[in-house]
N, C-alpha and C positions, 0 to 999 in steps of 0.2 A: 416485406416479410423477412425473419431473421432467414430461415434459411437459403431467400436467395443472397443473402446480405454475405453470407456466409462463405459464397462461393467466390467470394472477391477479397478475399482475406491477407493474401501473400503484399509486401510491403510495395512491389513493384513487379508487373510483367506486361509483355509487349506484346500485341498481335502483328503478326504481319497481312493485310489484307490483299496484296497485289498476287496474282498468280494470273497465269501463262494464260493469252486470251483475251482477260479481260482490261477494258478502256476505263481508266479510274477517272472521274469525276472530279475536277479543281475548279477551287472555288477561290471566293477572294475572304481575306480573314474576316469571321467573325458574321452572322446574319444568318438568315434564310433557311428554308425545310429543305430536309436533304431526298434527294432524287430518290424517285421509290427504286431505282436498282443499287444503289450505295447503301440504302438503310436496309436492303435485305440481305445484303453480305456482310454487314455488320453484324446483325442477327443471327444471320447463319456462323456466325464465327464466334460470336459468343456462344451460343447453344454448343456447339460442336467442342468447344473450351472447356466449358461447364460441367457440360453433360447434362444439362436444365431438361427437369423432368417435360414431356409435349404437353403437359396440362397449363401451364405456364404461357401467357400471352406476355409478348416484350414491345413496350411503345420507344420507337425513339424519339427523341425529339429532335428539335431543328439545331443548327448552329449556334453560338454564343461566343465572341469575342473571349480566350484565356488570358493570362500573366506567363505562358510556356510558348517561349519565340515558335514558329511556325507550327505550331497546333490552336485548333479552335478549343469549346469545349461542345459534349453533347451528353444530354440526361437520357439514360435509360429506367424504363418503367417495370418492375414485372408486377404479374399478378395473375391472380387463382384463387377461386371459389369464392369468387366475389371483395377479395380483399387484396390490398394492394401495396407492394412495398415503397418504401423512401424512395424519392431519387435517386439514381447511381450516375456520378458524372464519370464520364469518360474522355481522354484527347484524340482526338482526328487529325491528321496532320491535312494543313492545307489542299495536297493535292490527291488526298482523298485515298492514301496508301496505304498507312498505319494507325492501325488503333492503339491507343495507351490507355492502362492507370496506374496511378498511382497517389500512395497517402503524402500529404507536406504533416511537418511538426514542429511547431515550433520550439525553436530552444535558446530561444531570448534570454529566458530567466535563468537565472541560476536556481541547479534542484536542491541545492542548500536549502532554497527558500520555502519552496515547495511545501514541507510539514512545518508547521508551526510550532514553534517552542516556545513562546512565547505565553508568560505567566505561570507559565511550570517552574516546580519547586527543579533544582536542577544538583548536580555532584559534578564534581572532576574540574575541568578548566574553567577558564574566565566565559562573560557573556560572548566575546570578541574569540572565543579559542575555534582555528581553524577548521577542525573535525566537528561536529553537533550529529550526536547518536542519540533520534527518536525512537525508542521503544512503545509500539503499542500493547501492555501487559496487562495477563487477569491474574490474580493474585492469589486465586484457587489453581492457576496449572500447575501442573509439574513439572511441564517440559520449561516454563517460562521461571520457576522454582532453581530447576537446575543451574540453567544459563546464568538466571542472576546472581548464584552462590560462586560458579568458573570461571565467570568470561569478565566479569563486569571488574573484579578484583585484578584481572590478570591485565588488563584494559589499562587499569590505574597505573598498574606498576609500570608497565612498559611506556606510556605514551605521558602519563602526569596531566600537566596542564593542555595538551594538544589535541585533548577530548573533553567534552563536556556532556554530560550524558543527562537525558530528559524520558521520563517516563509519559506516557496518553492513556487514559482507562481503554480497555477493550475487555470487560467482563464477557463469556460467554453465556449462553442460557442454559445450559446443564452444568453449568457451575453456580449452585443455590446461592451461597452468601458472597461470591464475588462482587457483585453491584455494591452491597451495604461495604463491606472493605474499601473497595474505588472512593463510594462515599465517605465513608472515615476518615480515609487516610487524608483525602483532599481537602476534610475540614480542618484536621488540624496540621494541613500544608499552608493554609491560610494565611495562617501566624507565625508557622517554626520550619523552615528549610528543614534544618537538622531534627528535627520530631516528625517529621515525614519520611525520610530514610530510616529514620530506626525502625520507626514502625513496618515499612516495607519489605525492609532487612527481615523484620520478626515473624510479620506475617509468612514470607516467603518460607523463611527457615522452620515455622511451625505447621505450615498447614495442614498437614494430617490429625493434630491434635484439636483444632479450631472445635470441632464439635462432640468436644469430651466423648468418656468413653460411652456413653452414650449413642456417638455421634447423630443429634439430631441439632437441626437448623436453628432452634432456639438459643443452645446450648453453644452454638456456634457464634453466632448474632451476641449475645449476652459476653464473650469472649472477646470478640472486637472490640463491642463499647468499651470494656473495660481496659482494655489493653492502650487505645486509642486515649481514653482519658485519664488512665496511670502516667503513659507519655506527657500527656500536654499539662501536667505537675510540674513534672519533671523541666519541662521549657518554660515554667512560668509565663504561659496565654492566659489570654482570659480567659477562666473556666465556664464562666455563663455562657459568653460566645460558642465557646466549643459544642458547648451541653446542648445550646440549644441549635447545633447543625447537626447534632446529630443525631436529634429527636426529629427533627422534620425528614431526613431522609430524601431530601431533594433528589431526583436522578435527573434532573434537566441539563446538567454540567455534563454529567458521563457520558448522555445518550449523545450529547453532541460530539463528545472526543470518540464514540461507535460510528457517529455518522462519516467522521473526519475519517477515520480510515480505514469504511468500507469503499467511501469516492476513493479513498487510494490502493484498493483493491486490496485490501488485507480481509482474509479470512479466516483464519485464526493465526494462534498466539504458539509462541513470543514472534513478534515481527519487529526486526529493526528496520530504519531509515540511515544509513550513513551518508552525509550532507546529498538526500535525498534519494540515493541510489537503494533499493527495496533487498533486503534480506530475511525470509522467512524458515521460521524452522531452528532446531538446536543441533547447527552444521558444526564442523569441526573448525576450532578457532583458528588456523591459518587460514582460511577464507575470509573469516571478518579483518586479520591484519589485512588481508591485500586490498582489501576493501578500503580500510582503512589510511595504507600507504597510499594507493595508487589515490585519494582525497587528499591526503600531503601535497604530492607533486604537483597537484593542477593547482592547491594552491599556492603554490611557490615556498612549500617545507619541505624538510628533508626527513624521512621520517629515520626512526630511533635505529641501530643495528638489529639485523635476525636475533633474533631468539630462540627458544628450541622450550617449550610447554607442550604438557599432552593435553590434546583433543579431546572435545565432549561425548564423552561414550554414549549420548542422543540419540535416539533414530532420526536420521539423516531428512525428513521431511519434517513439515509442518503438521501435527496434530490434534486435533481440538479436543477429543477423549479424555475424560480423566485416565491414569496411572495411579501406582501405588509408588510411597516410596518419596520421603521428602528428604532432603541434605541437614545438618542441624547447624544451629546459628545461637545468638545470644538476642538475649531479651532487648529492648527497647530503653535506648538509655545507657548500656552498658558498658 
């Protein structure tokens, strides 16, 4: 049940079970049902920990051989009103003294790796450049609007080729024409790097206008088509091609770059990845340099001299809500 799950949260804490009295129970590693007077000081010591509500019935289970020199392992059960949660393992040290938990994580991988950039239309450094800044962005926000007209320019300037920056769809649902944009843009990313940033550039820099002064979803829709296949003239693509991605309206591309980083725990927009380290929200840019330096050093760069730029006048969180209020940009192409 999540909420006993819950109660076991902190990255590491120890029980101490031995107190004045009483004879602890030693055992040899790994095996066997633990003595019903060890399994109820156990018990009583998690409850007591916890504060686990008395409606809650807690099984232990027996011994099991761990990988943590002198501690065994042992599953805890709970459950209430008929339903029962996961196992909770926990360490017992051999002689039946202390209780442990705690989470392992591996960090094998490089969290470069972690988000995929891979087949994105891409700006700034080489495939190989040090830094890789995934943006997950919907192209209806504001706050993702902003960011992209401040940070992303300022980015270039200072760092050049020792960033390479990668957008991911992450349309919201109270953003009507977002998804169909993600979609456009992506079809004619297909054929044209550079007809994919304008466009983005454009969309970014216009969005309050997307749905005439009308502003209805049609008007809007009918505005991307056209904007998207004025561009891809302009990059001389095949126009059939184009035309006809973006009559079908496929969203099976998108929903998976939504799927990508909601597993990476992104819930709303703009959200970076800097070589996997998670930044959410349109924070004030000395936090993404450091972000960004302190990505240097590990990989053996040195990142560029301080600078001095002003800050994103953002609110300091991550917000899904439309805003009013877009930055202006130039057309597609221009």
């Amino acid at each position: 049940m999540s909420n006993a799950a819950r109660l076991f949260r902190p990255f590491l804490f120890l029980l101490m079970l031995a107190a004045a009295g009483c004879h602890a129970q030693s055992s040899s590693a790994g095996g066997g049902k633990l003595p019903p007077e060890l399994a109820r000081r156990v018990e009583i010591l998690i409850r007591s920990k916890t504060n686990l509500p008395p409606n809650y019935e807690m099984i232990v289970g027996p011994r099991a051989r761990s990988d943590v020199q002198g501690f065994d392992e042992i599953t805890v059960l709970f459950s209430a009103d008929g339903k029962s949660s996961k196992p909770m393992t926990f360490l017992l040290s051999t002689d039946g003294k202390t209780l442990a938990q705690f989470n392992k994580f591996d960090i094998s991988q490089d969290p470069k790796t972690l988000v995929s950039a891979d087949g994105r239309p891409a700006r700034g450094g080489p495939a190989n450049a040090p830094v890789v800044i995934v943006g997950f962005d919907d192209l209806e926000c504001p706050f993702c609007a902003k960011m992209h007209a401040q940070m992303f320019p300022a980015l270039m300037q200072r760092y050049k080729d020792q960033v390479r920056i990668v957008y991911k769809d992450f349309p919201l649902d109270q953003h009507p024409w977002a998804m169909r944009a993600a979609i456009n843009v992506n079809c004619l990313g297909a054929q044209s790097t550079d007809g994919y940033w304008n466009v983005v550039d454009y969309i970014h820099a216009h969005a309050s206008e997307m749905g005439g002064a009308e502003k209805t979803l049609a008007k809007a829709n009918e505005t991307l088509d056209t904007i998207t296949r004025d561009e891809g003239k302009k990059q001389k693509v095949n126009e059939a091609t184009l035309g006809a991605c973006i009559e079908k309206q496929d969203e099976t591309p998108v929903r998976a770059s939504m799927k990508a980083g909601s597993d990476l725990g992104v819930e709303a927009t703009p959200a970076l990845f800097i070589n996997g380290e998670r930044l959410e929200g349109a924070l004030p840019i000395e936090y993404v340099y450091r972000m960004i330096d302190n990505a240097l050093v590990a990989a053996g760069q040195t990142p560029p001299p301080p600078v001095t730029l002003p800050s994103l006048s953002s609110p300091p969180a991550p917000t899904p809500a439309p805003a009013t209020g877009q930055p202006s940009g130039h057309a597609p192409g221009q």
